[in-house]
LUMTORGU-55489 format. One record per residue: x, y, z of N, C-alpha, C in turn. Coordinates in steps of 0.05 Angstrom, whole numbers, plus 5000, padded with zeros to 4 digits. Atoms other than C-alpha are relative to their C-alpha. Last residue first. Example, Ala and Ser with C-alpha at 12.3 -4.5 7.8 and 13.67 -1.06 7.14 Angstrom:
498449764999527349795143498550225014;501849765000524649105156501850245000;
This chain:
502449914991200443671132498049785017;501650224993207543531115497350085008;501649974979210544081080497049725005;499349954973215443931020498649895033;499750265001211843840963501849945028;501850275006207544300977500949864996;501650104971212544771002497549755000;498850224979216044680943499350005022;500050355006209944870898502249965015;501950084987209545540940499149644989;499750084971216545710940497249885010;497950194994215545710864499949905015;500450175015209946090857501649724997;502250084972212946620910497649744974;497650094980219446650854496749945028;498550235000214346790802501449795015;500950304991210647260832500849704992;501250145021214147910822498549775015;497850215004220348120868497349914971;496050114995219048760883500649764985;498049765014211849160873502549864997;496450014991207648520902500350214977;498249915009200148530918502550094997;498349914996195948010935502350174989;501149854984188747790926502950125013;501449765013191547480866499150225020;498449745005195946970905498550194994;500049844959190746430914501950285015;502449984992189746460841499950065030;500749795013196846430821496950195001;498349734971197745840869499750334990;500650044977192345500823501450085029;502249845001195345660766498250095021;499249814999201345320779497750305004;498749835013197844810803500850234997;500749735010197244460866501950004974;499750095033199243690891499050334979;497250035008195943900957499549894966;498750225030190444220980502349915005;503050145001186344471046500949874966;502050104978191644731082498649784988;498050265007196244891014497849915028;500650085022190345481009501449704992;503350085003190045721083499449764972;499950274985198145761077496849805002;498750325007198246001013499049845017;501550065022194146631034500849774994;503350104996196846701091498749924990;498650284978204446701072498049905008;500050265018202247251014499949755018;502150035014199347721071500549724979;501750154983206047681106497349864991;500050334996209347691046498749945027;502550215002206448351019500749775013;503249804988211248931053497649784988;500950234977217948361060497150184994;499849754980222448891011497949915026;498149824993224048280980499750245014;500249724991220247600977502750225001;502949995012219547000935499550265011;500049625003227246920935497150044993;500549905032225546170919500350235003;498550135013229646000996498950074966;498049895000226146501034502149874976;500049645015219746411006502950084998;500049975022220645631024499850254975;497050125009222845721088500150014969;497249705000217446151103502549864992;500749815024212445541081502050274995;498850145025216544971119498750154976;502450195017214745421174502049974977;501749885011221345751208497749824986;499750045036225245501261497250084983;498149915012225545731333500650044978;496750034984219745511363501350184977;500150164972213345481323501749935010;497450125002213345941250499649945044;498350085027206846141224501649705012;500150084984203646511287500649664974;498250064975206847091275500149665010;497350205015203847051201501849945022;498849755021196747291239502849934986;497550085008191646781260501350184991;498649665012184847061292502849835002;496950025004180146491322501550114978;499250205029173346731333502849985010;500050284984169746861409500249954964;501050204968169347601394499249754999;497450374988172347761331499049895023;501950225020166348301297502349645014;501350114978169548771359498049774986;498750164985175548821314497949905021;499649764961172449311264500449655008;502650114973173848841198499950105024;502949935013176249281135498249905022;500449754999184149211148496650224998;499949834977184948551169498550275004;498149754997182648331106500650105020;501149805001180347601113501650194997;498549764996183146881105498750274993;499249875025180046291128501050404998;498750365021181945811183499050234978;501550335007176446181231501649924984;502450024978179346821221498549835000;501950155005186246821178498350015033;499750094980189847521164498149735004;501750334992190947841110500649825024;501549944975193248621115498649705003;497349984975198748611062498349905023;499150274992193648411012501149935024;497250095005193149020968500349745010;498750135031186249240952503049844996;500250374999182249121024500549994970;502550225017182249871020498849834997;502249994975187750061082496849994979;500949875014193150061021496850165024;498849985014197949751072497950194989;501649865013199049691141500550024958;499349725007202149081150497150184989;502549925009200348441194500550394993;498750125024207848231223498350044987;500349835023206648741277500549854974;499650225021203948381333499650104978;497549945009203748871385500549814986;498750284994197548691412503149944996;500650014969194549401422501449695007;498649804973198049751365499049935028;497649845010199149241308499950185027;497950205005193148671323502550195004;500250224974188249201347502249814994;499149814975189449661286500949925026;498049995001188549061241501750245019;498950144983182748831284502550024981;501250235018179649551256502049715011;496850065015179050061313498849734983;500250005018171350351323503549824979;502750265023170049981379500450064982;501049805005177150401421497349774982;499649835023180749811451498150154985;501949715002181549431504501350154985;497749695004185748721507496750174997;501449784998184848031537501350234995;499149765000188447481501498250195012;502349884996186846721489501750305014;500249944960192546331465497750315001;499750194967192145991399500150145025;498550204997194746541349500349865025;497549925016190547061379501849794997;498550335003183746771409501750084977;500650005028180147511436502149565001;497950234993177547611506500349924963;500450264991174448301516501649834991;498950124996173449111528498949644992;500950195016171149621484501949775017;498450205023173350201498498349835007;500050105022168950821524500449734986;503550054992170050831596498949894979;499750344988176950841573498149895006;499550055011175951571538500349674996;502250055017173051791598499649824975;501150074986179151661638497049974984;498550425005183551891592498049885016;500549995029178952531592501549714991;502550115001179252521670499950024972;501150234995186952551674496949834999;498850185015188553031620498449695016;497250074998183953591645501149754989;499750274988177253761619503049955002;
């Protein structure tokens, strides 16, 4: 089979339809078996959603669907049709950063950046639907996340001043 009809077959294949990526509706094609972190990273180009352990043990890969937060890395992408798919891109609105990334940046909550997307989701879903939080209670919505660098302290921090902070 030559190059052009095997791409050609190969397309026949995908998987086409209309997804709801941070607010704006998106058509893309893509293989059925990809996972909607594959789909997010190589067909949408929206790389702030890291590869990470590709288990659903680390975190990196959180992403919110419907308002809550899932593993990117575990859900084939054709389970999204007609949901709403948030990824940390869709965070920060114009030019300045969420009063949550502001707050990472400012408690040093992150350093080599490979969990804070995932952490930034996780908060954010979790300060969503609370305020006035404890410590414990950001420590909990954290867990499903894993940091090598900085610790959790400093993202414990940034996450009570964003609460006191962030208007909701």
């Amino acid at each position: 089979m030559n190059t052009v009809s095997h791409r050609n077959a190969v397309d026949r294949r995908n998987v086409h339809m209309s997804l709801r990526v941070n607010g704006e509706e998106v058509d893309v094609s893509f293989a059925p078996y990809k996972t909607l972190l594959e789909v997010l990273r190589e067909d949408l180009d929206l790389t702030g959603t890291k590869h990470g352990c590709e288990l659903g043990e680390c975190g990196a890969f959180a992403v919110l669907v419907d308002g809550e937060p899932v593993l990117s890395c575990l859900l084939l992408a054709v389970e999204c049709e007609g949901r709403s798919v948030e990824t940390v891109e869709s965070l920060a609105r114009g030019p300045g950063l969420h009063p949550l990334q502001a707050a990472f940046r400012a408690h040093h909550a992150l350093q080599c950046g490979f969990c804070t997307p995932g952490a930034l989701l996780a908060v954010y879903e979790f300060l969503t639907e609370r305020k006035n939080v404890s410590d414990e209670e950001i420590r909990v919505a954290l867990s499903g996340v894993l940091c090598r660098c900085t610790g959790y302290n400093g993202m414990v921090d940034a996450v009570r001043a964003a609460d006191r902070e962030w208007k909701r």
